[in-house]
N, C-alpha and C positions, 0 to 999 in steps of 0.2 A: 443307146446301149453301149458300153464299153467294148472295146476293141480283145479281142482274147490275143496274147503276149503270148511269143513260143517260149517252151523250154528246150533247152539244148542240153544232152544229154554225151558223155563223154564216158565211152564206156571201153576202148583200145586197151590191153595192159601195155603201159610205157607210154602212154600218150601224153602231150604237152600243149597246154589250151595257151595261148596267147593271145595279147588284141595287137591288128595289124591297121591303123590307121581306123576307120569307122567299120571292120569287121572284127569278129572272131575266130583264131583260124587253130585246125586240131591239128599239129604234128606228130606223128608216127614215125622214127626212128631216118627221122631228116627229111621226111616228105609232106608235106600239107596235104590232109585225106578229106578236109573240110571247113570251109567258110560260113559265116550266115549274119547278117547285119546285124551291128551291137544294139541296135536302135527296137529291134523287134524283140530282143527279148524280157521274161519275165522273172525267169531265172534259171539257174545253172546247177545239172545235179552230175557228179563224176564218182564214179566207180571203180575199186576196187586203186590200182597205183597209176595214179594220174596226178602228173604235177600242173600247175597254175601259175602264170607268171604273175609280179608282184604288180604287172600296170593291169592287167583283169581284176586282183582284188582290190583297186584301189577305183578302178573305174566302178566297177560292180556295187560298193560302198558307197560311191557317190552318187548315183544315179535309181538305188536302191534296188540292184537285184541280188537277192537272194545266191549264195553257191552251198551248195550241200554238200558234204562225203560222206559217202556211201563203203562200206565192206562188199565183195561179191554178193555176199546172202544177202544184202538188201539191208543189212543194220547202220543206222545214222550213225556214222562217226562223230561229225561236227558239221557248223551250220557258218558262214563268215553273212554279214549281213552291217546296213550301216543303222544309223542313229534309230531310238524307235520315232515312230512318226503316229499320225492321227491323234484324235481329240482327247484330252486327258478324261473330260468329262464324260466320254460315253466309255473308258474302260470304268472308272469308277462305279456308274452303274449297271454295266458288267460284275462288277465283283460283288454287289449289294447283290443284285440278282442272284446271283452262284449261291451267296449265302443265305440267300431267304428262302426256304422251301417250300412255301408258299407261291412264290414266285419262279423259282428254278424248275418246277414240276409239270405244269403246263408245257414248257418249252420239251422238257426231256419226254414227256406221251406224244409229242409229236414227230419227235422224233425218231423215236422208237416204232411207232406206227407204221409211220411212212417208211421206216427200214421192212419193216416186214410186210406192209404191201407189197414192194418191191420185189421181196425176194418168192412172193406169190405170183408177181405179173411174169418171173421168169419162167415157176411151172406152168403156169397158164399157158404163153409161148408155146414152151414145149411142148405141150396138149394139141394147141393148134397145127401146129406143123409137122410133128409126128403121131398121129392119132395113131399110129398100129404098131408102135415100137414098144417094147417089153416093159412090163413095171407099172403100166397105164394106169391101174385101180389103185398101185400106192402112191403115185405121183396125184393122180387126184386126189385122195383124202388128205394129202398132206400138202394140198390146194385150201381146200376145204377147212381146213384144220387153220391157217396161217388167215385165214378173211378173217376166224371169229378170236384170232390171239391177235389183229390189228385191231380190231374195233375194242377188246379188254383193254391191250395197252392205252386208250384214251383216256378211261375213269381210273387208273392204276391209281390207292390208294397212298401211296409214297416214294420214294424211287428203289427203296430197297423189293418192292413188289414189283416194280415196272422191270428192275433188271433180272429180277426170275423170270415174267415174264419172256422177254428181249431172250435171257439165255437157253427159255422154252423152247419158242417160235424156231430159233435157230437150231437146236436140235433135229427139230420137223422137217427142216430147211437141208440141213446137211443128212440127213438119213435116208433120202432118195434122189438125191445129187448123185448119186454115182447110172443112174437112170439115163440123165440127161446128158451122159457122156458116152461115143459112138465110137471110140478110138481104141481099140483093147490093149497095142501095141504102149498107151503112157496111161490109159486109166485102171488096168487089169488091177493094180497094187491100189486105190485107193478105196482106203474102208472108211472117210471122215476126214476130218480137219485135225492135223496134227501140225501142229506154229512152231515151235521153238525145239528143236529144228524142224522144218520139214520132213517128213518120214518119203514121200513119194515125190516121181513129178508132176502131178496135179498139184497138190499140196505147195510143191514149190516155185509153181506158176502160178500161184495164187497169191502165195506171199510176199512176190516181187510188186506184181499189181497191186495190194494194197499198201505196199513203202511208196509208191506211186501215187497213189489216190491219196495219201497221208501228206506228202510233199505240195500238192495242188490245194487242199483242204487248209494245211497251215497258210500259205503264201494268200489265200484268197481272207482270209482271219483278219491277216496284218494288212493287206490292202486295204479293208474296211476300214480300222482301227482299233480292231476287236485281240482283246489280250488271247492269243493261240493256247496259254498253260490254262485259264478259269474255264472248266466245265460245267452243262447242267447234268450230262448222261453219267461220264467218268468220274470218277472221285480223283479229288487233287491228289499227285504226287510229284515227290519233286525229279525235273526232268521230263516229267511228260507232259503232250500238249494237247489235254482233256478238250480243249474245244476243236482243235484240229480234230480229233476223235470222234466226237460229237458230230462235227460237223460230216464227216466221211463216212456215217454208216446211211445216210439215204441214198448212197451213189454206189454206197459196194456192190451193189445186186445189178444195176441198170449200165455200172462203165467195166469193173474188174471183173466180175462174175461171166459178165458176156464173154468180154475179152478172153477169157480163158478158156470160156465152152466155143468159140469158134476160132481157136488154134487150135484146140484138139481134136475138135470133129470135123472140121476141114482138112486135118493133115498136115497144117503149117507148122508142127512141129515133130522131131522123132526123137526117139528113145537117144539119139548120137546128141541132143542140145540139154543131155540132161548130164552130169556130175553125180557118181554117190560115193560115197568118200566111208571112212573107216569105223566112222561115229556114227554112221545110219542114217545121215543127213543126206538130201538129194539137192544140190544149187545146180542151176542154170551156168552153162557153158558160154564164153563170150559172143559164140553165135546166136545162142538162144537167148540172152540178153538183145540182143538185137532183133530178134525176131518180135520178140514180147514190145520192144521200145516202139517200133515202127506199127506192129498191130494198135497199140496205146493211142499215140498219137492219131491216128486216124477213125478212131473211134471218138477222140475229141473234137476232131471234126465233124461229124453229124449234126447237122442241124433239128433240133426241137423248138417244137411252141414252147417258150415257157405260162404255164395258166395264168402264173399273176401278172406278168407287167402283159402277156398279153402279144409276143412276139417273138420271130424265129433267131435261136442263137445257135452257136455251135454247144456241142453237151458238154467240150471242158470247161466252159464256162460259165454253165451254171451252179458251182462252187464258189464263185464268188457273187453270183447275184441270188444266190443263198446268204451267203453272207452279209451283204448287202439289207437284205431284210431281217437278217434278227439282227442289226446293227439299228434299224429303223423301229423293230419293236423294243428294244431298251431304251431307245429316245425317248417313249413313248409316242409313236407319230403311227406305231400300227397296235390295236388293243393285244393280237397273239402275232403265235408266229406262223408263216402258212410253212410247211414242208412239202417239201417236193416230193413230189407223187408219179412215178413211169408208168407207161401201158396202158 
């Protein structure tokens, strides 16, 4: 089983990532507020005005980690990374795949599926552990409703069907989401998912989490050798990275979703970690960046069975041992692809 690689996460305004002999270490206005061995990590994401010395990007290139920048909202700026690497021959047929719809369509109902079991194993949860909290009959049918738009999404005629579908299920999904949040103090203002900008702070504690799950989902892509831009769900555009996409919506429900419904219903977050600014936008404040990073990372730490190989890993890691296997079904060495299933 592969070892899961931290990421280090650089989020100070004014901070300065250096490498210090075989660490890396954060300065904050002449003080080092943090080290962590250069050897553990998998890659490096920095936020909002953080500089990088020029022997980080040079080690990091070498060695193949990844460094991202990030805007405060969570928008990639830029990506520094070195040579590509992995098999020529399995992105090729990656791309024959992508293009044959025939071929690409299997892959995209499974994943699609398994995105929306997901996001039924979380009302279910919710069912379980709060059987007398308000909404119970619409939370159930919209239980109910999401089993029989996973098992549709299987036989979806094309993918132009499978994504009405996908953007069905999700309707269902987010219309009694506001249910399964207990915090009135950050969830009072949320009616829905509103992305560009975020309208509330749920909304934009969600959006942080999935720049996060998008970041883990690409890096796990390229560790395979699997091209992160060729989608089967997303349709190519240029700039985006349709399979990172793809690959990140079986884990929205199971790593972000959680993560967001237990900062807010536990209280580890208040209305002071939230930013609303003059455009109606709501970002996360440097402490609640920090809040969100450290809730994140420790949700990656839980350990799951995975079903197919059949053993316990931590849950950021099965991003890349997804990956791992639709890298093994283009080979052809698996007939489909299994998708990952929570709950």
């Amino acid at each position: 089983m592969r070892r899961m690689l931290n990421t280090l996460y650089v989020t100070s305004e004014g901070a300065h990532l250096r490498k210090d002999g075989e660490t890396m270490a954060v300065d904050v206005d002449g003080t080092t507020r943090a080290r962590t061995p250069a050897h553990l990590l998998g890659q490096i994401v920095c936020l909002g005005q953080v500089s990088v010395s020029p022997a980080v990007l040079g080690f990091a290139m070498e060695v193949g980690i990844s460094v991202s920048f990030l805007s405060y909202s969570g928008r990639l700026l830029g990506r520094v990374e070195g040579p590509m690497t992995g098999n020529v021959l399995l992105r090729r047929a990656q791309h024959a795949a992508t293009a044959d719809p025939a071929r690409s369509l299997p892959v995209a109902r499974a994943m699609v599926a398994a995105k929306l079991a997901n996001q039924r194993a979380v009302l279910r949860r919710h069912l379980r552990d709060h059987a007398d909290a308000p909404g119970r009959e619409a939370v159930e049918a919209a239980e109910t409703r999401l089993y029989y738009a996973a098992r549709l999404a299987l036989s979806a005629p094309d993918l132009d069907a499978l994504r009405g579908q996908e953007g069905d299920g999700g309707a269902v999904y987010w219309s009694v989401f506001p249910h399964l949040l207990r915090n009135p103090d950050l969830a009072g203002s949320f009616r829905g998912r509103s992305r560009r900008p975020p309208l509330d702070p749920v909304n934009a504690l969600l959006s942080f989490l999935y720049v996060l799950l998008a970041a883990d989902a690409r890096a796990a892509c390229e560790v395979h050798g699997l091209d992160p831009q060729m989608g089967f769900l997303h349709r190519d555009r240029p700039g985006r990275m349709s399979l990172a996409l793809d690959l990140m919506e079986e884990f929205r429900a199971p790593m972000a979703d959680r993560v967001a419904l237990t900062l807010v219903n536990r209280r580890q977050m208040e209305p002071a970690d939230f930013e609303h600014q003059e455009t109606g936008a709501v970002l996360l404040t440097e402490r609640g960046r920090r809040a969100v990073i450290e809730a994140w990372q420790a949700r990656k730490r839980n350990e799951l069975r995975h079903a197919w190989f059949d053993e316990a890993a931590p849950l950021g890691l099965f991003p890349q041992l997804q990956a791992q296997l639709l890298a093994r079904h283009l080979r052809g060495e698996l007939d489909g692809y299994p998708a990952f299933l929570w709950g």
